[in-house]
OpenMM code with the backbone's topology and positions (N, CA, C; nanometers):
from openmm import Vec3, app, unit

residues = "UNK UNK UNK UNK UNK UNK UNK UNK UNK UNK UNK UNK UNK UNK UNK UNK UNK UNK UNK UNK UNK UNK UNK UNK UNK UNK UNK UNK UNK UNK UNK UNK UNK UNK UNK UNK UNK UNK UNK UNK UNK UNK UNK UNK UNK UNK UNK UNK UNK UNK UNK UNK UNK UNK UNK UNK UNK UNK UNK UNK UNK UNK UNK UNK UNK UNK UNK UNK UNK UNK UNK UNK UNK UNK UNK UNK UNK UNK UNK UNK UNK UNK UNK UNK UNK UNK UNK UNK UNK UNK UNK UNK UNK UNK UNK UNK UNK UNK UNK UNK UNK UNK UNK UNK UNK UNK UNK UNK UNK".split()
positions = [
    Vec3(11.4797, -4.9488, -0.7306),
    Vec3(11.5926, -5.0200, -0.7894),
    Vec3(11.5905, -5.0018, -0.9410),
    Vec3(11.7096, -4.9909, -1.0077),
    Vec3(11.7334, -4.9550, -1.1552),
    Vec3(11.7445, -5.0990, -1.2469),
    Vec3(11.6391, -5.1554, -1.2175),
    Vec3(11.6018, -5.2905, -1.2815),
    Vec3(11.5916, -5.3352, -1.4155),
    Vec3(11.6533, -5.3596, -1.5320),
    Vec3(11.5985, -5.3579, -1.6952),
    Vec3(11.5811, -5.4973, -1.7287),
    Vec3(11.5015, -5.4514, -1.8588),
    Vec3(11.5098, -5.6069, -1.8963),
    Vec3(11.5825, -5.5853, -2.0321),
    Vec3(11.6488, -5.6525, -2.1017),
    Vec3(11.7007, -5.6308, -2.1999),
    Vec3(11.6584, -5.7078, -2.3123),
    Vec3(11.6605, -5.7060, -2.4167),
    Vec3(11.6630, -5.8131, -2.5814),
    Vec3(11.7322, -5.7983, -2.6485),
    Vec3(11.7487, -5.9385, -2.7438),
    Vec3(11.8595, -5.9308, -2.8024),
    Vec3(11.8177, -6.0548, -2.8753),
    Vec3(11.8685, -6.0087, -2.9945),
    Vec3(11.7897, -6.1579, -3.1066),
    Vec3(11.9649, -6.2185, -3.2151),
    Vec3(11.9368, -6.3383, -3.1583),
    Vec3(12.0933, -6.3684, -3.2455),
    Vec3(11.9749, -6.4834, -3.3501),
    Vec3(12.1299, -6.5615, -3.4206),
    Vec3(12.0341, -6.5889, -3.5555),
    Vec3(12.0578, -6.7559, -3.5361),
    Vec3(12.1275, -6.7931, -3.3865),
    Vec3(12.1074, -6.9654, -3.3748),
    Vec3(12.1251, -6.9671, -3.1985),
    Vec3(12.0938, -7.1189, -3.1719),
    Vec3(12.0682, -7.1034, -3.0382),
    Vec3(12.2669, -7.0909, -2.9589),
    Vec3(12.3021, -7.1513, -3.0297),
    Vec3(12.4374, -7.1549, -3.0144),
    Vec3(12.5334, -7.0197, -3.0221),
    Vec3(12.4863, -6.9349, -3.0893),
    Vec3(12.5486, -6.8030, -3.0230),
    Vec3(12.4724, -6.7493, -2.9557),
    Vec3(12.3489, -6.7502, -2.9068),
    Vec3(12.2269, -6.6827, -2.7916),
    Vec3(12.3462, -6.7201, -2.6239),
    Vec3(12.3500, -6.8885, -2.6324),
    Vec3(12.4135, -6.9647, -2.5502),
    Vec3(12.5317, -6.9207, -2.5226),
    Vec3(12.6626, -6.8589, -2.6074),
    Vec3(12.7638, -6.8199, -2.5824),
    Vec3(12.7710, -6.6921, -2.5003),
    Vec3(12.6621, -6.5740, -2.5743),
    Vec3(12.6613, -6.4960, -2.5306),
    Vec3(12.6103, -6.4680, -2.3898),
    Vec3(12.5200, -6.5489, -2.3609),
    Vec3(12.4810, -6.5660, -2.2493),
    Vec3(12.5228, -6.6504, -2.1104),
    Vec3(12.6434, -6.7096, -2.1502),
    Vec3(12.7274, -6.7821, -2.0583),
    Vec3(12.8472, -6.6663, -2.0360),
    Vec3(12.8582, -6.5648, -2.1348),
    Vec3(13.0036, -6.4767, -2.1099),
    Vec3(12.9399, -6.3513, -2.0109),
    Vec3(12.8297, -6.2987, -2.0692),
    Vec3(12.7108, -6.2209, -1.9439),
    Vec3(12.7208, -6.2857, -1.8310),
    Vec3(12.6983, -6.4105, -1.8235),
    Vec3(12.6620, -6.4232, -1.7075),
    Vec3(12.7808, -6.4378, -1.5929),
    Vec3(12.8923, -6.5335, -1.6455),
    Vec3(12.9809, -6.5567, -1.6115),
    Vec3(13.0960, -6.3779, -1.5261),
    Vec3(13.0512, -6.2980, -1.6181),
    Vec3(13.1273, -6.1412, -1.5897),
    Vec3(13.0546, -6.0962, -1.5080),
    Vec3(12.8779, -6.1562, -1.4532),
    Vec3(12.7730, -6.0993, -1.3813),
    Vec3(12.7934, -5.9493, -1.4244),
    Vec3(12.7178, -5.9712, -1.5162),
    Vec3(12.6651, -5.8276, -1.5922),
    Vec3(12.5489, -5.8817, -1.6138),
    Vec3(12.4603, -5.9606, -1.5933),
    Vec3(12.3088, -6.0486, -1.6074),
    Vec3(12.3470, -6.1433, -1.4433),
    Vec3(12.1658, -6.1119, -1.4358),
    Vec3(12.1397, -6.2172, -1.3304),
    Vec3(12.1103, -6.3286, -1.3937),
    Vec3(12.0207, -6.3371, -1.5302),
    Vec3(11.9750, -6.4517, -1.5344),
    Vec3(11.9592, -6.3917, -1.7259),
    Vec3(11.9467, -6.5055, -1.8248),
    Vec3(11.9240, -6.5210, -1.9489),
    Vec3(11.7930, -6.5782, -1.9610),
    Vec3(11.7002, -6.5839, -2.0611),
    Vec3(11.6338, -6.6670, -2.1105),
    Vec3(11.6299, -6.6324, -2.2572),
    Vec3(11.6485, -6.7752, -2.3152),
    Vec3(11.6552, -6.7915, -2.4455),
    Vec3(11.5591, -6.8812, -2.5094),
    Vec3(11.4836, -6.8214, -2.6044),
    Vec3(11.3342, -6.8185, -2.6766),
    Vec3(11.3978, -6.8732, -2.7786),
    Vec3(11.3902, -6.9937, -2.8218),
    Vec3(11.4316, -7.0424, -3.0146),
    Vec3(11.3006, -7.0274, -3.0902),
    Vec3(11.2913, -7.0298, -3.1909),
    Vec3(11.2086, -7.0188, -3.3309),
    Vec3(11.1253, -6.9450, -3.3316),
    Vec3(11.1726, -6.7847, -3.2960),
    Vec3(11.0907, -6.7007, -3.3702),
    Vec3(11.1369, -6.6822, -3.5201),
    Vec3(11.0172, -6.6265, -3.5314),
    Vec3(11.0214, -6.5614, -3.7032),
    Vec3(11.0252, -6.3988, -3.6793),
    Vec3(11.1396, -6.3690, -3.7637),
    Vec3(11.1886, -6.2275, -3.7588),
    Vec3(11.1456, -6.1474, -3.9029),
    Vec3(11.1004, -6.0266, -3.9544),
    Vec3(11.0572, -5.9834, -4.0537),
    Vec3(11.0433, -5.8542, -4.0005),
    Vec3(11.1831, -5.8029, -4.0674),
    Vec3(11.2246, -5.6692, -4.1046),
    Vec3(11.2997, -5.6151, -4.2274),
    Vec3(11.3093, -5.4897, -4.2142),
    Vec3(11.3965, -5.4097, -4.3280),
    Vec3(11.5121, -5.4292, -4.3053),
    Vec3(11.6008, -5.4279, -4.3831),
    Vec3(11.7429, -5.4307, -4.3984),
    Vec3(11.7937, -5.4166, -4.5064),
    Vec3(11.9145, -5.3136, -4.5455),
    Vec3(11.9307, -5.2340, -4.6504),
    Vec3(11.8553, -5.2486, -4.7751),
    Vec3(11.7350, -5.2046, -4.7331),
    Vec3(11.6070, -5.1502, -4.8744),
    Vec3(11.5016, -5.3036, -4.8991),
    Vec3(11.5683, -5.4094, -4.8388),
    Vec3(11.4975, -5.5711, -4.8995),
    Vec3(11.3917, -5.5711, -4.7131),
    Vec3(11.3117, -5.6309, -4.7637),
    Vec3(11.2054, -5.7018, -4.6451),
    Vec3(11.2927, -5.8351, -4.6245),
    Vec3(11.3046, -5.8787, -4.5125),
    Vec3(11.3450, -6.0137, -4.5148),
    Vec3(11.3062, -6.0732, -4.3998),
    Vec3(11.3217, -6.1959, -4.4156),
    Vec3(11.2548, -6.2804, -4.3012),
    Vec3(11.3730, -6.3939, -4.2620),
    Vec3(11.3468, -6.4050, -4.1297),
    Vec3(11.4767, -6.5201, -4.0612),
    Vec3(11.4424, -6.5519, -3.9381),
    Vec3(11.4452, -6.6904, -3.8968),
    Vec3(11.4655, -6.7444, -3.8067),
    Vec3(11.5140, -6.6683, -3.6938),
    Vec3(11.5107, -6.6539, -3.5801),
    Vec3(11.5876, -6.6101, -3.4852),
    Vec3(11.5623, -6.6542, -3.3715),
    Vec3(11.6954, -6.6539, -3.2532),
    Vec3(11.6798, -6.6519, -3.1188),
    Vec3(11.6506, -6.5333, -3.0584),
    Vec3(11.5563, -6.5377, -2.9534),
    Vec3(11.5277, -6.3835, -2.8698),
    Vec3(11.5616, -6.4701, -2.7715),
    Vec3(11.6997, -6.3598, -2.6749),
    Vec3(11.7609, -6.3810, -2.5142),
    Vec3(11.6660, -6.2319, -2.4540),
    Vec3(11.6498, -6.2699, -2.3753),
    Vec3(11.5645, -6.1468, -2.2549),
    Vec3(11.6361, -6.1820, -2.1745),
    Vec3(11.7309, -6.0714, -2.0967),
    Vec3(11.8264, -6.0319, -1.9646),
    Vec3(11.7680, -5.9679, -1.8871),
    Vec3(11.8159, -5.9904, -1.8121),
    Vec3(11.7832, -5.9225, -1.6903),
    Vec3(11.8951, -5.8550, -1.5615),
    Vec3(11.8932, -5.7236, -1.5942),
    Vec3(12.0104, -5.6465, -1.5174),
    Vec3(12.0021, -5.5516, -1.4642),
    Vec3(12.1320, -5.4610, -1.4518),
    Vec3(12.0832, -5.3213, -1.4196),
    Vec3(12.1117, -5.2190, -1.4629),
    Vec3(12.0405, -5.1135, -1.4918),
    Vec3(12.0442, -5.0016, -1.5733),
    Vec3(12.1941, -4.9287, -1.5734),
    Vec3(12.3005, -4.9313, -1.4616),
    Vec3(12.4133, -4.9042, -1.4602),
    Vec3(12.5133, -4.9936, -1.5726),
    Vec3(12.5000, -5.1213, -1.5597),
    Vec3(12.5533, -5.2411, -1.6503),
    Vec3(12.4983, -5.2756, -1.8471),
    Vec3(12.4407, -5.1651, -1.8253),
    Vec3(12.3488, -5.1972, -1.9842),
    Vec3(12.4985, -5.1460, -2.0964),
    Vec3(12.5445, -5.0594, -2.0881),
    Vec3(12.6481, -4.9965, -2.1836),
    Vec3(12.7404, -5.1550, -2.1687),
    Vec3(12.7974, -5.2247, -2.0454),
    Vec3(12.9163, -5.3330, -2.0719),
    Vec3(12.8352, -5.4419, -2.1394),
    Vec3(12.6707, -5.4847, -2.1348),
    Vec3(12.6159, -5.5401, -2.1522),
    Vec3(12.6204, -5.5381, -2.2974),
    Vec3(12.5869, -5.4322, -2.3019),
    Vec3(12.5706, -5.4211, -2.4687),
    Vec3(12.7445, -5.4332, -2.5789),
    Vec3(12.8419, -5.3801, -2.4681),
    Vec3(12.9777, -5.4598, -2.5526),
    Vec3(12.9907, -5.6052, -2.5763),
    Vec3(12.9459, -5.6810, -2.4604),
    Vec3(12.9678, -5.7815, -2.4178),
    Vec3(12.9000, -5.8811, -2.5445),
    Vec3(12.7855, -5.8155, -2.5672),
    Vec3(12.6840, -5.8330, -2.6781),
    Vec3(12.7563, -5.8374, -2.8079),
    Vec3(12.7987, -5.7478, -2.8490),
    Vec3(12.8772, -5.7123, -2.9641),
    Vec3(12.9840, -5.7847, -3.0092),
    Vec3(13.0507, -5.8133, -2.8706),
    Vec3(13.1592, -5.8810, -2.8969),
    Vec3(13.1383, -6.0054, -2.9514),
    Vec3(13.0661, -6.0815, -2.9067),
    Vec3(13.0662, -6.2436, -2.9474),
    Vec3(12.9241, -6.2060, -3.0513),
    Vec3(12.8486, -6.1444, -3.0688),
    Vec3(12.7604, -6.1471, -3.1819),
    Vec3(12.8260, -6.1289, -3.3136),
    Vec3(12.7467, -6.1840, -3.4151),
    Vec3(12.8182, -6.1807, -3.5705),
    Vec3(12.7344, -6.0705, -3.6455),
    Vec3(12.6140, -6.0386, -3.5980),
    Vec3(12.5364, -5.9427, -3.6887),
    Vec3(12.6141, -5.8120, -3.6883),
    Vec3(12.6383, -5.7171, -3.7868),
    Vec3(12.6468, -5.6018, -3.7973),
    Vec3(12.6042, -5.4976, -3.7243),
    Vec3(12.4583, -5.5455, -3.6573),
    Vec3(12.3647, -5.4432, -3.6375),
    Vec3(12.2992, -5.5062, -3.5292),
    Vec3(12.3274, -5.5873, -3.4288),
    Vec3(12.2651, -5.6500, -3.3579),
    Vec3(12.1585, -5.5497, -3.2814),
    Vec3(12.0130, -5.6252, -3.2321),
    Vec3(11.9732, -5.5536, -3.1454),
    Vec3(11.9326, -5.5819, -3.0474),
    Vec3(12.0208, -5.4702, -2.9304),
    Vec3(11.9924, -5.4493, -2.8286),
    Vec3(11.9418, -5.3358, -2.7860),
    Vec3(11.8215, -5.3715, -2.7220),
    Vec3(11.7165, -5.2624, -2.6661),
    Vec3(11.6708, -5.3028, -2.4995),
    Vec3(11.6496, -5.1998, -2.4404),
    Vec3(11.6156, -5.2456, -2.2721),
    Vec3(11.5018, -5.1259, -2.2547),
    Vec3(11.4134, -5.2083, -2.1706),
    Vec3(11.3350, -5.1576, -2.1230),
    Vec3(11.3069, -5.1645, -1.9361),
    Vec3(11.2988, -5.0201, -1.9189),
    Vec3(11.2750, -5.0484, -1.7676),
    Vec3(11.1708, -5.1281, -1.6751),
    Vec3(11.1821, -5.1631, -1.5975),
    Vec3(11.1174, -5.2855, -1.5148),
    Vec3(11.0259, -5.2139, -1.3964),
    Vec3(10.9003, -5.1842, -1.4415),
    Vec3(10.8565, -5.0750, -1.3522),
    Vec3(10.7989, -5.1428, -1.2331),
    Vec3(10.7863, -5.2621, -1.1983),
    Vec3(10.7140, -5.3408, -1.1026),
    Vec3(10.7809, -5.4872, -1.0576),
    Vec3(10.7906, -5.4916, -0.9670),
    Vec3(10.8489, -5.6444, -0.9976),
    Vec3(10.8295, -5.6937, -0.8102),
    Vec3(10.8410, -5.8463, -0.7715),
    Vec3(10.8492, -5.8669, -0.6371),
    Vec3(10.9658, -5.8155, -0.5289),
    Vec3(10.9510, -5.7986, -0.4729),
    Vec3(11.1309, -5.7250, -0.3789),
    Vec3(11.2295, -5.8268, -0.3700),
    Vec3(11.1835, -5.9218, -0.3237),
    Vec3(11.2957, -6.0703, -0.3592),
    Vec3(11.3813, -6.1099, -0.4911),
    Vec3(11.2759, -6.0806, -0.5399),
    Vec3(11.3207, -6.1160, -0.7435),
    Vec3(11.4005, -5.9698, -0.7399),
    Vec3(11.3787, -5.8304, -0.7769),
    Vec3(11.4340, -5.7511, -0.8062),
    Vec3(11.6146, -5.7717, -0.6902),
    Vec3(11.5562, -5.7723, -0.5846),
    Vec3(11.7084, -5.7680, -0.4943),
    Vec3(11.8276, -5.9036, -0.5810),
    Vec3(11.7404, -6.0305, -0.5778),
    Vec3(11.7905, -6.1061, -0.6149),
    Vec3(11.8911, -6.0656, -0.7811),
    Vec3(11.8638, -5.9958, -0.8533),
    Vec3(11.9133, -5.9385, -0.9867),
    Vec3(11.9874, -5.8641, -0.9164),
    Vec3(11.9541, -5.7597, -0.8784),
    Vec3(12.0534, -5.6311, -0.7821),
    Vec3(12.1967, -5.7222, -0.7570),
    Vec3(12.1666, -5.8562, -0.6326),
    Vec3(12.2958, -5.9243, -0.5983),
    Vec3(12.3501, -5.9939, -0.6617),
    Vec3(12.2906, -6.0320, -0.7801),
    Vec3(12.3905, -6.1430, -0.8919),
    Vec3(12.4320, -6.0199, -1.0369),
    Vec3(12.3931, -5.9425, -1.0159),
    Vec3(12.4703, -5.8272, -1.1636),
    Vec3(12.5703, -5.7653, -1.0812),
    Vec3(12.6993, -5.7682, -1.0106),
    Vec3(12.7751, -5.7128, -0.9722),
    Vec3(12.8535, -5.6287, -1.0799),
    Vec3(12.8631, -5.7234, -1.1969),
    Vec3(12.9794, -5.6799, -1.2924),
    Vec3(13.1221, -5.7013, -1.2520),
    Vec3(13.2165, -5.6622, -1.3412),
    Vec3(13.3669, -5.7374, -1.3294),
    Vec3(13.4250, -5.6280, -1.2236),
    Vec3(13.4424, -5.5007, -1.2761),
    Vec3(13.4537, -5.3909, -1.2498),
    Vec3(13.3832, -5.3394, -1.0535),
    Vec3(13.2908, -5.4816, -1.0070),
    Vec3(13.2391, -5.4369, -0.9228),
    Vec3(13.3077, -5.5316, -0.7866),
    Vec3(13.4023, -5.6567, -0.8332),
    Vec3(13.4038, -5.7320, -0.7221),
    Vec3(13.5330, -5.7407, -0.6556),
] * unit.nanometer
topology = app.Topology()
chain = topology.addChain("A")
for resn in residues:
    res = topology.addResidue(resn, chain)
    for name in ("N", "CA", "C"):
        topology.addAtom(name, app.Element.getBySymbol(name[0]), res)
């Protein structure tokens, strides 16, 4: 199964939450989880900077990552948001099927 997990770091819990009710709602994500108060420290045009952030970890499927990542864009405010996925090389057969049947997408029902 073409299983990912995805990330995605917004900069309050309240757009993590939006974005993750419009994912879910289009079932392009089986499921969200949203991490508050990390500390973020990266480059950005030439300055080091540091910020607060939310990290959402998704969970979908490798076919759905491109609407995922509009879907992302759309309601995010960063310029440069990031979204990165990594494949899911192991997982239980229940849990993976279970993602398989709730990521249909819009386009799929």
């Amino acid at each position: 199964m073409d299983i990912i997990v995805v990330f995605v770091t917004t900069s309050s819990q309240d757009e993590a939450e939006t974005i993750a009710m419009k994912l879910l709602e289009g079932h392009w994500v089986a499921c969200v989880n949203i991490l508050p108060g990390m500390t973020s420290i990266f480059s950005w045009q030439g300055e080091i900077c540091r910020e607060k952030e939310v990290l959402m970890i998704l969970k979908t499927r490798q076919d759905l990552f491109d609407q995922v990542a509009r879907v992302v864009k759309q309601y995010h405010h960063y310029s440069v948001p990031e979204i990165i996925a990594v494949p899911l090389v192991s997982g239980t057969e229940d849990y993976l099927m279970w993602v398989h049947e709730n990521t249909k997408g819009k386009n799929h029902e």
